[in-house]
C-alpha positions, 0 to 999 in steps of 0.5 A: 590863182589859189594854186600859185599862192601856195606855190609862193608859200611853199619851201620850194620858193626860197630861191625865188624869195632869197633872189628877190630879195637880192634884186633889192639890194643890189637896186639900192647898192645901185644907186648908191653907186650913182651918187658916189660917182658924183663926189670928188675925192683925192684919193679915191681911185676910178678903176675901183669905182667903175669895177664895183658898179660894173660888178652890181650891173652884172649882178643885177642882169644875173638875178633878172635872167635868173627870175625870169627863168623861175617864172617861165619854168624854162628848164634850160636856165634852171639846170645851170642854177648851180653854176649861177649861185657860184658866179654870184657868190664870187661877185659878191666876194669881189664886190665886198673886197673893193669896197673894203679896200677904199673904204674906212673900217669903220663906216662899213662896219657900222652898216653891217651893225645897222643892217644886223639891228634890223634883221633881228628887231624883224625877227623878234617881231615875227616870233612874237607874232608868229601865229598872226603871220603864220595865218596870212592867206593869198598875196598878204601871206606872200609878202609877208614872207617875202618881208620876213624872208632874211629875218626867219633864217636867222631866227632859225640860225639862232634855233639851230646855235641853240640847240648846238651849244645844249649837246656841246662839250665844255673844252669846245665852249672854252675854245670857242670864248678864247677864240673870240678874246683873241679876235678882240684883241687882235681888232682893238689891240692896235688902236690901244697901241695907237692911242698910247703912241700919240697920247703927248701929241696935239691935233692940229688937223684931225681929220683931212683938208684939201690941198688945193686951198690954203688953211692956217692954223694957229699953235698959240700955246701948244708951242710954249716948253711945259716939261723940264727936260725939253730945251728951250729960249724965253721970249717975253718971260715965255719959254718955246721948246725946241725939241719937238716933232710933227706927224702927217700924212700927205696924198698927191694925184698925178697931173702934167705940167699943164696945171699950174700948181704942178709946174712950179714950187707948191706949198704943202705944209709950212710951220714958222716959215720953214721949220719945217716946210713941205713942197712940191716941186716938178721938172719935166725936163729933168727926171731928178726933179720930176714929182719930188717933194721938196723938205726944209727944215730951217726959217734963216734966210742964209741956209734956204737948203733943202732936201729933195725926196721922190715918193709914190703919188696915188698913195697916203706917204707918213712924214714925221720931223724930230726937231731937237736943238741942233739938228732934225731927223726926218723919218718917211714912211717908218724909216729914218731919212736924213739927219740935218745938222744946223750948225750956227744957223738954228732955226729963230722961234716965236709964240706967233709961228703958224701952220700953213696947209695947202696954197689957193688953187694948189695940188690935187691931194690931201694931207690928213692926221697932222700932228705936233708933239712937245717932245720928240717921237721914238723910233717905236712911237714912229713905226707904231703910227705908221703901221697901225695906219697905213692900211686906212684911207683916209689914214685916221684913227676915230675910235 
């Protein structure tokens, strides 16, 4: 017994440490995969969901086969241990890969941070403790370096840094700082410009809602002209702009015909009862109609035109409407659209105007990041917003 004690707690075990550690992880990566297979959401895709479990199952049957042949010493499984940590390290990448490409920045980043908390509160415990730990015999010293397994390395990786940075030049230090200035820039440096770009606009959806139920919101004051330059009309003594814009950001699943809301004209977004108004609109049996959003951009009865777009479902799509007192420019995904004239038929506007995002049992998808601004947006200001957060998912900006 004594024997296999001290071949627990030699240097030769660190594999067999590291792998059980790994096991563990990947256990609880496991169920956290479970309970994710039970939420919905729109814009999630399942190809991705079921590679990632499928990558931890593999995982997990490599690191048990692994474990078994360290415990049965069987000499056949050991000499492909190269091999072995090789194929687990490109599961890992891959895993890591598909879950930052579904997931917001910012929620596994702050994982990664708590995770890191923990190592090194351990390793802070195990070098102020060191001479106690260092003197546990028998099972009680084999779990405690199975515990302070991951803790002691990078202890010794700090060591090690270190001991580095005493023997290293001062231009290598210099190159070093600057190299960690530029990655700071190149992280925040985005959100800044971000911030700057929507800094005149009111929230009117921060987050995400549904489609497929109705939510209005009232602008109440935010619709009221508060700068000079922005034309307007009183009502009441009250002065409404009507130079302004609105931002958004719409998500559509694919369905057939067979569900209601997706075989006739479905609101997604409506402000004063078409100034402007988003819908969907799809014709099975004609392929100019089929999947199409469909765009008004004024409220009077006698000019209901509209203006028909295809856009990729499966995909967070921008849409930005520059309202000014003739005519509105419709910009999608970056790129000036169309530009409607209203002629004699300017939209009529009143204080009581309400924003109307989704219907009851409607589409199957999100809008996200909705927006309005007292004056309209620059071409910059527009490409800024788009490109800054067309990688995130949901594309929302919470720092």
């Amino acid at each position: 017994m004594s024997d296999i004690m001290n071949d627990l707690q030699s240097e030769k075990s660190i594999p067999l440490y590291s792998n059980i550690v790994f096991f563990l992880i990947l256990s609880m990566l496991f169920i956290q995969e479970n309970k994710k297979k039970d939420e919905k959401d729109p814009y999630r895709k399942e190809w991705k969901d079921n590679t990632r479990y499928g990558i931890i199952i593999l995982s997990i049957l490599l690191v048990c086969l692994y474990l078994y042949a360290h415990i049965a010493k069987n000499a056949l499984l050991l000499t492909h241990e190269y091999q072995y940590h090789i194929t687990l390290g490109v599961l890992s990448l891959l895993y890591i890969g598909l879950y930052i490409s579904q997931y917001e920045a910012i929620a596994y980043s702050m994982y990664i941070l708590t995770i890191f908390i923990v190592i090194v509160a351990m390793a802070l415990l195990f070098n102020v403790f060191i001479n106690f730990f260092k003197s546990l015999k028998g099972i009680a010293g084999v779990v405690a370096n199975l515990i302070f397994f991951i803790p002691c390395l990078f202890s010794d990786f700090v060591s090690y840094i270190m001991n580095e940075y005493k023997t290293t030049p001062n231009k290598i230090l210099t190159l070093f700082g600057l190299e960690i200035i530029l990655l700071l820039i190149y992280l925040y440096l985005p959100d800044l410009l971000y911030k700057l770009s929507v800094k005149d606009g009111v929230e009117v959806l921060k987050n995400y809602v549904y489609l497929n139920e109705e939510n209005i919101i009232p602008l109440e004051d935010n619709i009221l002209a508060k700068s000079s330059h922005i034309k307007t009309f009183s009502q009441d003594q009250q002065e409404v702009t009507r130079e302004y814009s609105f931002s958004m950001w719409i998500f559509l699943n694919q369905h057939s015909t067979s569900m209601s809301s997706y075989n006739k004209e479905t609101n997604i977004f409506d402000f004063g009862n078409g100034k402007p108004r988003v819908t969907y609109y799809n014709n099975e049996n004609d392929s100019k109609n089929k999947d199409v959003y469909r765009i008004y951009f004024s409220n009077q009865e006698h000019d209901k035109q509209f203006y028909d777009i295809q856009l990729p479902s499966q995909k967070w799509n921008h849409i930005v409407f520059n309202y000014k007192s003739r005519h509105v420019d419709l910009f999608v995904n970056g790129k000036l659209l169309r530009t409607f004239t209203f002629k004699n038929k300017i939209p009529s506007y009143n204080l009581g105007d309400l924003v109307t995002i989704g219907s009851e049992n409607g589409l199957s998808g999100s809008i996200a990041n909705v927006r309005y601004y007292q004056k309209n947006l620059s071409k910059q200001q527009i490409n800024n917003i788009y490109n800054i957060l067309m990688n995130k998912n949901p594309p929302v900006n919470n720092l």
